[in-house]
DSSP file (Angstrom, degrees, kcal/mol; ACC not computed):
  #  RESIDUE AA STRUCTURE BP1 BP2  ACC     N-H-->O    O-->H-N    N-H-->O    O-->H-N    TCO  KAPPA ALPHA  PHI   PSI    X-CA   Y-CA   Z-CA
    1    1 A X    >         0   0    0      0, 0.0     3,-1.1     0, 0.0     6,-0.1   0.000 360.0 360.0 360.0 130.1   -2.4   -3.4   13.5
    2    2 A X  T 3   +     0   0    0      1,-0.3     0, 0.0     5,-0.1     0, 0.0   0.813 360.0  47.0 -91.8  -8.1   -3.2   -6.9   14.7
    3    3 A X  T 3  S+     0   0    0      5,-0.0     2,-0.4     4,-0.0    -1,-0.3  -0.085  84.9 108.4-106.8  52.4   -5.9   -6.3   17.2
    4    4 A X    <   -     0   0    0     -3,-1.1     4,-0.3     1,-0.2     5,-0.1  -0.878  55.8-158.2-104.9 135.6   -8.0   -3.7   14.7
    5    5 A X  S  > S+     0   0    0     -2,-0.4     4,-1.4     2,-0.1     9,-0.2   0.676  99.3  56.1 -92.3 -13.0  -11.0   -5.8   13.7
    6    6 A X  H  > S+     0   0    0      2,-0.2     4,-2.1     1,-0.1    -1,-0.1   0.941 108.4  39.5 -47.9 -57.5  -11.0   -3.4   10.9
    7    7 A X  H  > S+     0   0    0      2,-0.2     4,-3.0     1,-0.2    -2,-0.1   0.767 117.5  60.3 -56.9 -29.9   -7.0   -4.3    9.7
    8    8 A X  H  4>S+     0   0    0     -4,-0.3     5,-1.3     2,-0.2     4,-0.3   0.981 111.1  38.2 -86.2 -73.3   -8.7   -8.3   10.8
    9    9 A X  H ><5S+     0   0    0     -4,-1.4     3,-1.0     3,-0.2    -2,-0.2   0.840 107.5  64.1 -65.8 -33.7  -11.3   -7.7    8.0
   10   10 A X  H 3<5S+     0   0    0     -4,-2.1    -1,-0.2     1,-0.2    -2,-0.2   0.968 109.4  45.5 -15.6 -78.6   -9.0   -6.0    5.5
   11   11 A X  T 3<5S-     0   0    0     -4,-3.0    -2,-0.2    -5,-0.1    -1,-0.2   0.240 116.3-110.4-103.4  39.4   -7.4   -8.9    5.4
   12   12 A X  T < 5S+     0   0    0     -3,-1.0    -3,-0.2    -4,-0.3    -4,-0.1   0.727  80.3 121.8  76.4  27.1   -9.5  -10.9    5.2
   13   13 A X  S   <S+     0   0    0     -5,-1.3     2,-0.2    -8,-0.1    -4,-0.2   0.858  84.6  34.0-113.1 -59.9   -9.3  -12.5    8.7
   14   14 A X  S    S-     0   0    0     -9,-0.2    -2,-0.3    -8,-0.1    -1,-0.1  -0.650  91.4-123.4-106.4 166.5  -12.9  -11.7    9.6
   15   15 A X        +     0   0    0     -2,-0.2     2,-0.3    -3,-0.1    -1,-0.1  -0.393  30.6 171.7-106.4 176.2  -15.6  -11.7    6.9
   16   16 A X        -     0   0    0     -2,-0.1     2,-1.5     2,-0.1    14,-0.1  -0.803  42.8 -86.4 172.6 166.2  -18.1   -9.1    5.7
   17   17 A X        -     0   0    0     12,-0.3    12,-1.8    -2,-0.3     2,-0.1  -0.489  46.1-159.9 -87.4  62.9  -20.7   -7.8    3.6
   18   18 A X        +     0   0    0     -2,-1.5    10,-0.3    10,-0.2     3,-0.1  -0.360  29.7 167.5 -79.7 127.5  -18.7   -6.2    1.0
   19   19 A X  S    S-     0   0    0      1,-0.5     2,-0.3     8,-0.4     9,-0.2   0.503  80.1  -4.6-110.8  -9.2  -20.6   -3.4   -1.1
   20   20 A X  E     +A   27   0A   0      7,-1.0     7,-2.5     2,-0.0    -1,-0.5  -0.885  58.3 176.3-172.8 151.0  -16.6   -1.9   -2.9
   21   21 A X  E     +A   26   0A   0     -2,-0.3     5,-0.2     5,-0.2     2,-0.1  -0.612  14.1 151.9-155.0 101.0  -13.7   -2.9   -2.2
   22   22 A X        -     0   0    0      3,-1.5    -2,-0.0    -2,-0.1     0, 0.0  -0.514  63.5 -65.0 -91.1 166.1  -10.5   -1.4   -4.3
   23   23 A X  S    S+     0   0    0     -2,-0.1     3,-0.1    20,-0.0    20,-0.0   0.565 124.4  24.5  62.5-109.0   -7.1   -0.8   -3.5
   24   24 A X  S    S+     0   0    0      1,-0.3    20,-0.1    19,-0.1     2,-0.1   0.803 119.3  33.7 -91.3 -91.8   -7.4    1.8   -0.8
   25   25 A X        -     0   0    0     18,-0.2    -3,-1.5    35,-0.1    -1,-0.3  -0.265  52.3-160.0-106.2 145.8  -10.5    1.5    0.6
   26   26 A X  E     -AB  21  42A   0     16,-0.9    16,-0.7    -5,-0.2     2,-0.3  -0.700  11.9-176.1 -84.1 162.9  -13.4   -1.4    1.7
   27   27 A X  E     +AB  20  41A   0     -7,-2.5    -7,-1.0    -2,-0.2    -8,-0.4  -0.906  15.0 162.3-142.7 175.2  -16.7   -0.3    2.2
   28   28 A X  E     - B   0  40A   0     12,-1.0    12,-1.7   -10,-0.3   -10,-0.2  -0.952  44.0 -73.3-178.5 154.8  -18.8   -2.9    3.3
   29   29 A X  E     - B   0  39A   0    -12,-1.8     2,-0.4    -2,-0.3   -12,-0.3  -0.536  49.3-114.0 -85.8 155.9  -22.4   -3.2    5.2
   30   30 A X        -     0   0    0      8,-1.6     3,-0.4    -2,-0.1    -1,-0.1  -0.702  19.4-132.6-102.9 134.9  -22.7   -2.2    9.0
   31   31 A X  S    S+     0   0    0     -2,-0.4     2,-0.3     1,-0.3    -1,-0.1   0.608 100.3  32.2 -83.7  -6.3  -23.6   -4.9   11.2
   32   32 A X  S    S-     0   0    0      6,-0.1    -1,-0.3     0, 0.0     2,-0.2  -0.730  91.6-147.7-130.1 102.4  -26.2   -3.5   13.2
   33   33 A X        -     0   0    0     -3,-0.4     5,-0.1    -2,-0.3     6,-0.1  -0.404  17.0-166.3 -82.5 106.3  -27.5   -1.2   10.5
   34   34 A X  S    S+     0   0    0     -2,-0.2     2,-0.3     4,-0.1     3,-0.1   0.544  82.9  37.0 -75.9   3.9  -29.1    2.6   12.3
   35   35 A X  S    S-     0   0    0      1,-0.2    71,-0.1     3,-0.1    -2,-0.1  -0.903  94.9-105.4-144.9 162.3  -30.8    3.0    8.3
   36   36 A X  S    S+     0   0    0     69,-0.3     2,-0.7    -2,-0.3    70,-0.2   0.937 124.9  36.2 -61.9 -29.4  -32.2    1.1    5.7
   37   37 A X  E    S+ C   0 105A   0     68,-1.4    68,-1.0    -3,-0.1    70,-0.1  -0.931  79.6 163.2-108.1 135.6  -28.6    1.6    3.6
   38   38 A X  E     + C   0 104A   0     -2,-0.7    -8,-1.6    66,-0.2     2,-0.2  -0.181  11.4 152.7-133.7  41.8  -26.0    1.4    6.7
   39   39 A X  E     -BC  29 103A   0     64,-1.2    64,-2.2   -10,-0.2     2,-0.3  -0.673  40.0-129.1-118.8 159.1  -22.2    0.8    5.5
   40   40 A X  E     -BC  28 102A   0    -12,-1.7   -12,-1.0    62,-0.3     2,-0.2  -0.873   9.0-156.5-108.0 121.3  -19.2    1.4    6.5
   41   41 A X  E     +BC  27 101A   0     60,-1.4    60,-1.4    -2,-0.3     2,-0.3  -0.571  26.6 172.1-114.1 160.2  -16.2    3.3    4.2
   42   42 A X  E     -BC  26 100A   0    -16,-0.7   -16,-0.9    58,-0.2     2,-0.3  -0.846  33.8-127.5 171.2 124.9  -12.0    2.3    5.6
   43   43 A X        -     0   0    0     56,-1.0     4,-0.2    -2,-0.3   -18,-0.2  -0.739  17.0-133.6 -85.5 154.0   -9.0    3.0    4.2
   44   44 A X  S    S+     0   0    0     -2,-0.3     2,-0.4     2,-0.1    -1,-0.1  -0.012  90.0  87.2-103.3  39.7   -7.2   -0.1    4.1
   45   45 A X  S    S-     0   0    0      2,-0.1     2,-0.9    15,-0.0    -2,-0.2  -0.989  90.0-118.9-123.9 118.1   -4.2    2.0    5.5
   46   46 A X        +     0   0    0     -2,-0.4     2,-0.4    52,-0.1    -2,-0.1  -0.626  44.3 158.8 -67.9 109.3   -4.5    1.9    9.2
   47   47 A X        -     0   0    0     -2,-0.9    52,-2.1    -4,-0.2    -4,-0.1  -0.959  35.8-138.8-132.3 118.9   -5.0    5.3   11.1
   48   48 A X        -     0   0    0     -2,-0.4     2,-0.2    50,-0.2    -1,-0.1   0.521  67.8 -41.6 -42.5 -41.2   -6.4    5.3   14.4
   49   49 A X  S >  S-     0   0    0     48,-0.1     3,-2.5    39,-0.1    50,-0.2  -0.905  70.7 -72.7-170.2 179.8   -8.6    8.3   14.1
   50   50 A X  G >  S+     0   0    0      1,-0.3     3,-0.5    -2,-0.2    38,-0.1   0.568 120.3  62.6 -71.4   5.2   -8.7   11.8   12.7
   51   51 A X  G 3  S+     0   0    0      1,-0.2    -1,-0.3    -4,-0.0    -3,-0.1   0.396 100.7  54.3-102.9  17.4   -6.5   13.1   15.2
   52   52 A X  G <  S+     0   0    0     -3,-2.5     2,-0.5    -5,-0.0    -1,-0.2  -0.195  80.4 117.6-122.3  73.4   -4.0   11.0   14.1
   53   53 A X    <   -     0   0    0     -3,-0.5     2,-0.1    -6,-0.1     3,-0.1  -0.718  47.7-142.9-102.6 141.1   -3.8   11.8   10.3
   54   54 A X     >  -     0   0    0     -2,-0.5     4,-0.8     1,-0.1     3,-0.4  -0.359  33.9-106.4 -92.9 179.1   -0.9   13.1    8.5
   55   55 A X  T >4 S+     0   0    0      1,-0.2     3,-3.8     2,-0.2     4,-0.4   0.940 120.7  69.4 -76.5 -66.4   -0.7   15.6    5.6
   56   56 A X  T >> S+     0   0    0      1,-0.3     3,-0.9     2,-0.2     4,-0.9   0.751  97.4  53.5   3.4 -46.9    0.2   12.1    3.6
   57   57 A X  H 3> S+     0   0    0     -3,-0.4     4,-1.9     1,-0.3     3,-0.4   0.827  76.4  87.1-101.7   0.1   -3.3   11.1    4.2
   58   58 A X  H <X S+     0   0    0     -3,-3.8     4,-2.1    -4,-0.8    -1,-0.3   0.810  85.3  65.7 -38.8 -21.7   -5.4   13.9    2.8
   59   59 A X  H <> S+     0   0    0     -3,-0.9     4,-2.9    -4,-0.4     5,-0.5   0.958 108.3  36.2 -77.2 -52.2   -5.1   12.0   -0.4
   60   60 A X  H  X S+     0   0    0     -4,-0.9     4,-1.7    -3,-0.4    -1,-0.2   0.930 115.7  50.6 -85.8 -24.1   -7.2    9.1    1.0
   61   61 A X  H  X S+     0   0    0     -4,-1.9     4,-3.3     2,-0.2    -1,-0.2   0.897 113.7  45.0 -37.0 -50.5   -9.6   10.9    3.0
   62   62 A X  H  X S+     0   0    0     -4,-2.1     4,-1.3    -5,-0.3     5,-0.3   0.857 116.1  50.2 -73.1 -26.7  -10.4   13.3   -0.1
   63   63 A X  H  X S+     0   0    0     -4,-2.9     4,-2.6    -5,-0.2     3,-0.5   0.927 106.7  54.8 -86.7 -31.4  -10.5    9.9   -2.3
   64   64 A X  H  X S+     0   0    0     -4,-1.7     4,-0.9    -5,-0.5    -1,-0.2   0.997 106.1  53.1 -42.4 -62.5  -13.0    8.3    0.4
   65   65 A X  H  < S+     0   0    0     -4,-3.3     4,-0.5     1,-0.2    -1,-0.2   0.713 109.8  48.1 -49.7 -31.4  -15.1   11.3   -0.2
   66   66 A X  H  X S+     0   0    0     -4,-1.3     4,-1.9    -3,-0.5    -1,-0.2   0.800 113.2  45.1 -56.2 -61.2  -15.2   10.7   -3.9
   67   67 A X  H  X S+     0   0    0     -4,-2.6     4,-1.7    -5,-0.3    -2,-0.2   0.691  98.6  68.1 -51.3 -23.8  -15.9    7.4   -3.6
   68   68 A X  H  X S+     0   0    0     -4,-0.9     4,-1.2     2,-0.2     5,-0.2   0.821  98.0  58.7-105.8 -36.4  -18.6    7.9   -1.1
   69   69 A X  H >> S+     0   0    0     -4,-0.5     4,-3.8     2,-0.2     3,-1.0   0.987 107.8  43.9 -49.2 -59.6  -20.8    9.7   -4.0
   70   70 A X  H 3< S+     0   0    0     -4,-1.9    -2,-0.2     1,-0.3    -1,-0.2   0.763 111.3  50.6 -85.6  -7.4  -20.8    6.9   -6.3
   71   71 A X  H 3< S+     0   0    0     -4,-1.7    -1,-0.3     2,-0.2    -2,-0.2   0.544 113.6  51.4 -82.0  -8.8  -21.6    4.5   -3.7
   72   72 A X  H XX>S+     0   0    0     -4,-1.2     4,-2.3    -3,-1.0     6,-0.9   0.851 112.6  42.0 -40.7 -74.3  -24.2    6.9   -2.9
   73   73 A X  T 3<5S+     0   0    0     -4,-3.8    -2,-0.2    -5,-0.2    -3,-0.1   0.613 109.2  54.9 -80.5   9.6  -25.4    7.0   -6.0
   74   74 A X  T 345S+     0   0    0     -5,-0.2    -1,-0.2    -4,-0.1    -2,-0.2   0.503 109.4  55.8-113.5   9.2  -25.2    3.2   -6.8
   75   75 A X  T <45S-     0   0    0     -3,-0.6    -2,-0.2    -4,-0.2    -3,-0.1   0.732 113.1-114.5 -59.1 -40.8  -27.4    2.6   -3.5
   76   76 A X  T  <5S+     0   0    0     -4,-2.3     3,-0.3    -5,-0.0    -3,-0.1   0.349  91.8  99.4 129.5 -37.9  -30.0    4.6   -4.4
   77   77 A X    >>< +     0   0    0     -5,-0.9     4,-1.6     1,-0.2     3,-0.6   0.360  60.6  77.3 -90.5  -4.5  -29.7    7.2   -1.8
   78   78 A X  T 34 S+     0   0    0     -6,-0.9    -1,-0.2     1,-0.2     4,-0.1   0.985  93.4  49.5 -82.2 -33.8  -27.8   10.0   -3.6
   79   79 A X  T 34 S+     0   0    0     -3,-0.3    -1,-0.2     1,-0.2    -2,-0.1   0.687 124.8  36.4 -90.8  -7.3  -30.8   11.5   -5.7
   80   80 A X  T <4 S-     0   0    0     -3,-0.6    -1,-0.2    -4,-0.1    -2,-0.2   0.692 117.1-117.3 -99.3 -46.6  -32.9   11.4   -1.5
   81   81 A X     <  -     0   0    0     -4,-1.6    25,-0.6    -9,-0.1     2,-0.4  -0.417  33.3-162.0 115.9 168.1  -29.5   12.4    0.5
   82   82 A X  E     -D  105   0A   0     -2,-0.2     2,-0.8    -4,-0.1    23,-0.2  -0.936  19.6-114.2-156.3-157.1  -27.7   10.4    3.1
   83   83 A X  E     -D  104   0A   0     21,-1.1    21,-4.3    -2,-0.4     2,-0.6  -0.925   9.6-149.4-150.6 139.5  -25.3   11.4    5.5
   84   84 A X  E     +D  103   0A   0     -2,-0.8     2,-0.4    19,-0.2    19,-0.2  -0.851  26.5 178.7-121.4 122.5  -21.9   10.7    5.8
   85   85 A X  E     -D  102   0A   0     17,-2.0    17,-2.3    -2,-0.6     2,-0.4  -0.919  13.8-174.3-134.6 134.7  -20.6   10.7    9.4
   86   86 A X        -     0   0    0     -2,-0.4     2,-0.4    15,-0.2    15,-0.1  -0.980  12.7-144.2-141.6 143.0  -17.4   10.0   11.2
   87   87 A X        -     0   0    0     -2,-0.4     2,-0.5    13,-0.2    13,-0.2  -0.817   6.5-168.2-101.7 137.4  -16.3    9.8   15.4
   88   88 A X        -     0   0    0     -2,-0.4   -39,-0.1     4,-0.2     6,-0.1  -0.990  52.8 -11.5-103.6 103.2  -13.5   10.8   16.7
   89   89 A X  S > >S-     0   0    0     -2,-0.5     3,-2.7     2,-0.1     5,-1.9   0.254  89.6 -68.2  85.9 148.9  -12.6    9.7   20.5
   90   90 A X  G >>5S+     0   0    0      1,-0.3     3,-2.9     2,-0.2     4,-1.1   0.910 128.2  47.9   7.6-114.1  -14.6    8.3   23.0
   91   91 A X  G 345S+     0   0    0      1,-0.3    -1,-0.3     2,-0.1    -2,-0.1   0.470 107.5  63.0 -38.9   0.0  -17.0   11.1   23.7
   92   92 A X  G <45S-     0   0    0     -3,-2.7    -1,-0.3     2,-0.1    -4,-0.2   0.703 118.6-105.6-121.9  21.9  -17.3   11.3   20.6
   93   93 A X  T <45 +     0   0    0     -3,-2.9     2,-1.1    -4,-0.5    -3,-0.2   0.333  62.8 147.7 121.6  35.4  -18.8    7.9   19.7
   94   94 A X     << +     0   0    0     -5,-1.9    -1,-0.2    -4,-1.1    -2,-0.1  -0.634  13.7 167.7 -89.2 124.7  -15.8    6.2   18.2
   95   95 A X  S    S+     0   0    0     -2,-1.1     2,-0.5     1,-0.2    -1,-0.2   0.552  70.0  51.7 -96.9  -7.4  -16.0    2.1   19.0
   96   96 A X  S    S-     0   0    0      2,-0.1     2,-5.1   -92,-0.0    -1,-0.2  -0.899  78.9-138.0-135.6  96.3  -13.1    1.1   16.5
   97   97 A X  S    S+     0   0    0     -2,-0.5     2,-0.3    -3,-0.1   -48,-0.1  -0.021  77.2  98.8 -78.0  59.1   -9.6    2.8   16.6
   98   98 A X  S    S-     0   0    0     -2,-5.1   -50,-0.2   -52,-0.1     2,-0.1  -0.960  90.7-105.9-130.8 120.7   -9.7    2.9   12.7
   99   99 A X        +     0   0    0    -52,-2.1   -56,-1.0    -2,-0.3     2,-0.3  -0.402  57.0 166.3 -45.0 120.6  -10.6    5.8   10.9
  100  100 A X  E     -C   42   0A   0    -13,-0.2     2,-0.4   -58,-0.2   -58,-0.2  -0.936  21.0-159.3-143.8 141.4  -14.0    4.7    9.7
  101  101 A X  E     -C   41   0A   0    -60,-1.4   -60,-1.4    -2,-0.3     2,-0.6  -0.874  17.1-133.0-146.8 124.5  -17.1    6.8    8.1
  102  102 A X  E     -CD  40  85A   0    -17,-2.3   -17,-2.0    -2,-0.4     2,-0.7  -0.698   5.2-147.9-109.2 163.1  -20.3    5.8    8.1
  103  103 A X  E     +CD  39  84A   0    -64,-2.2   -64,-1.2    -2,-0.6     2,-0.6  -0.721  22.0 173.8 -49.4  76.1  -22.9    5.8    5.2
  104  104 A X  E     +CD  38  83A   0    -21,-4.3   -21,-1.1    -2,-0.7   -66,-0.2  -0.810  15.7 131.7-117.5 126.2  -26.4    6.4    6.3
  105  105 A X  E     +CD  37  82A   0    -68,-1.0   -68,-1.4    -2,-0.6   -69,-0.3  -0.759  29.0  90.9-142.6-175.8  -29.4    6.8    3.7
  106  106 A X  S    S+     0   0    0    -25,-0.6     2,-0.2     1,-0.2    -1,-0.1  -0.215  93.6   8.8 131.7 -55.7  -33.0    5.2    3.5
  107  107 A X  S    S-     0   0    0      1,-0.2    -1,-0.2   -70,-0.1     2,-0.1  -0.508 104.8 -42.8-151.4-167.4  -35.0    7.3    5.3
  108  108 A X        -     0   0    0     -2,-0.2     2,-0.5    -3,-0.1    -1,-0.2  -0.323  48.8-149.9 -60.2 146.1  -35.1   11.0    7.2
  109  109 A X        -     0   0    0     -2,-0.1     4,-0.0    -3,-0.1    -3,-0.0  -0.978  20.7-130.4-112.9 117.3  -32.1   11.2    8.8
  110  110 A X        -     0   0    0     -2,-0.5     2,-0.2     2,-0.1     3,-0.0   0.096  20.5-106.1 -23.4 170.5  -32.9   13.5   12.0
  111  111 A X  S    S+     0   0    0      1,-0.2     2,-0.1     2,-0.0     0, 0.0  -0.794 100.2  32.3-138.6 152.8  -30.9   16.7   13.2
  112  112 A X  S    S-     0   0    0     -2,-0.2    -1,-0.2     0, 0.0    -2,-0.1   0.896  81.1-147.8 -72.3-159.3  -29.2   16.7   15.6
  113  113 A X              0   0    0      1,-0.1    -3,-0.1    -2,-0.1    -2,-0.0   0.830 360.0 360.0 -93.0 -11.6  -28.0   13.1   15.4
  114  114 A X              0   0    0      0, 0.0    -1,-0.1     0, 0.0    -3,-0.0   0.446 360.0 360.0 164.5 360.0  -27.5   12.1   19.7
């Protein structure tokens, strides 16, 4: 998609703080950080949000999730917790119409979150 600043950063169009990058997926640090560890996980397959995923993309969702453990644990945060969080819609605090999840560890994470 050529106005995703996600698809933009993909390819390398806009720059960023890359912590893995394979393949599928970037992850990459969040630029106004809510935690000490803040990053941001994308499939490098564009999909707007989770209401529009196919059965096709369980594969990269479930491999996101995988991934999102050992980048866990090569932060620091797995053996403390983090929280792994993604928005869907407007109301529901999605800014980027890219399926995006973020990575938050560091500290206490409150309940609920906003």
């Amino acid at each position: 998609m050529e106005n995703c600043i996600f698809c933009k950063i993909i390819g390398g169009d806009i720059p960023c703080d890359k912590v893995y990058e394979d393949d599928r997926i970037l992850a990459f640090k969040d630029i106004e950080p809510q935690a000490p560890v803040h990053i941001l996980i994308i499939p490098k397959k564009h999909i707007s949000s989770l209401n529009d995923l196919a059965e096709e993309d369980s594969k990269i969702i479930s491999y996101i999730f995988l991934k999102a453990k050992e980048l866990a644990k090569n932060l620091g945060i797995s053996e403390d917790g983090y929280r792994l969080v993604t928005n869907c819609g407007k109301a529901g605090g999605q800014t980027v119409d890219h399926v995006h999840f973020h990575m938050l560890g560091g500290r206490n994470l409150q309940w609920p979150p906003g």
